[in-house]
C-alpha positions in Angstrom: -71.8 -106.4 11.7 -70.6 -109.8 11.8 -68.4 -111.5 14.4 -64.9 -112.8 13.9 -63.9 -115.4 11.2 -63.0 -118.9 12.0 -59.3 -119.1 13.9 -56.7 -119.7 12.3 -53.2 -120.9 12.6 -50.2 -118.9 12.9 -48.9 -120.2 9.8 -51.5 -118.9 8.2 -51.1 -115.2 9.1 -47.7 -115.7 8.5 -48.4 -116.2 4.9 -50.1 -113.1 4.3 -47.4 -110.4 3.6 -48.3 -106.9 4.7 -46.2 -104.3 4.4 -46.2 -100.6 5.0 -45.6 -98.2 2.1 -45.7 -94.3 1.6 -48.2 -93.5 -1.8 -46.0 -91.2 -4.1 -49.1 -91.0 -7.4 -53.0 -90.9 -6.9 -54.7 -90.3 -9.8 -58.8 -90.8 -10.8 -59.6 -94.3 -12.3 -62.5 -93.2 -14.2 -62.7 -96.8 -16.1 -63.1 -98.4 -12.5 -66.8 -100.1 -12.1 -66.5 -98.5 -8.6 -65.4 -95.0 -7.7 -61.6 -95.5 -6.9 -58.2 -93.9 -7.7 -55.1 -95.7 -9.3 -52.2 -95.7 -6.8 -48.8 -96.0 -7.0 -46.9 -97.1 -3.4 -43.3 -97.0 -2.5 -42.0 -100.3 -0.6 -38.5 -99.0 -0.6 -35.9 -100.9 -2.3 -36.4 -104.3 -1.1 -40.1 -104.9 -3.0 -39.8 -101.1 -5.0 -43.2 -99.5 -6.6 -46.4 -101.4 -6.4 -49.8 -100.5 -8.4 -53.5 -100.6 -5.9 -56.6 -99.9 -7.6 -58.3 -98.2 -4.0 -62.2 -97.5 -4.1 -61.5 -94.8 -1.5 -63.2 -91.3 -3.3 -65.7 -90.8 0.0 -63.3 -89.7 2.7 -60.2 -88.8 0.1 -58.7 -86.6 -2.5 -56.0 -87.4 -5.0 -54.3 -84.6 -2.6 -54.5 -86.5 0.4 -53.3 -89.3 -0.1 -49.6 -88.7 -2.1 -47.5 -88.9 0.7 -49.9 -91.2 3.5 -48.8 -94.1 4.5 -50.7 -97.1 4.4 -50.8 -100.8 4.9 -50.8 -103.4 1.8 -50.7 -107.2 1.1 -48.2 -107.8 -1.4 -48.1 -111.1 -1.9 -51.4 -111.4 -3.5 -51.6 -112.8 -7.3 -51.8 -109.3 -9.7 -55.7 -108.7 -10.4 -56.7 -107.0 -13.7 -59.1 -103.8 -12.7 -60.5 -102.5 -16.1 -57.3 -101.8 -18.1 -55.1 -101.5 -14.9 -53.5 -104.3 -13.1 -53.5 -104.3 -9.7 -50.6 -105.6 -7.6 -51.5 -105.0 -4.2 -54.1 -104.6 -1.8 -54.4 -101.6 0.3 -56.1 -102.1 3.6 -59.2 -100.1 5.4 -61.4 -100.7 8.1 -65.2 -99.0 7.0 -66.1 -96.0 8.6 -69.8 -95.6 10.0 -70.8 -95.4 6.6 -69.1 -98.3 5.3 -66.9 -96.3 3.2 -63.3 -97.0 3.5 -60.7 -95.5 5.9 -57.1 -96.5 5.2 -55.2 -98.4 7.7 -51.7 -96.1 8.9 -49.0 -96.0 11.5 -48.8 -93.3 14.1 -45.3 -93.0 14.2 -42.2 -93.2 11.8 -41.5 -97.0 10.5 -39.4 -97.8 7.0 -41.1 -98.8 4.0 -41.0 -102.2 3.0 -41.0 -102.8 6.8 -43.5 -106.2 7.7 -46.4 -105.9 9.7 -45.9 -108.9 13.2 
């Protein structure tokens, strides 16, 4: 495992958005190179639906994940993902297999709301 990144400055944490969001669709993504699903996210009305393309099939089901919440950079440029575009980036730490556990909150917090 590798050790931290270079530091950085607070401006430029600043500049990455993250938000939290509650997934309303999951759906398989079988033209994906990689396992994933297609996501749809709620932001609530400030920012509204987003699109994440999320190679997470290991540890989830379509099931599981409408209704999780989960954190997402939102200010990233829209990436094309086989005939998807994706406009956000959900985020995950890897579990001990390297596979990808979504990132949530432990108590209730608006969507849309900033992560500080």
């Amino acid at each position: 495992m590798a050790g931290p990144e270079e530091p950085i400055t607070w401006d430029d944490f600043a500049r990455v958005d993250i938000r939290l969001g509650t997934i309303r669709a999951a759906e398989p993504f079988p033209e994906a190179r990689k396992p994933a699903f297609k996501l749809t996210v709620d932001f609530g009305p400030e920012i509204g639906t987003r699109r994440s393309s999320a190679q997470v099939t290991v540890n989830y089901t379509p099931e599981q994940l409408v209704g999780r919440r989960v954190a997402a950079v939102v200010n990233f440029p829209p990436r094309q993902i086989g005939p998807m575009m994706s406009e956000v980036l959900c985020l995950g730490f890897p579990d001990g297999a390297g596979q990808v556990v979504l990132i949530t909150v432990d108590r209730d917090a608006p969507d849309g709301g900033r992560l500080y």
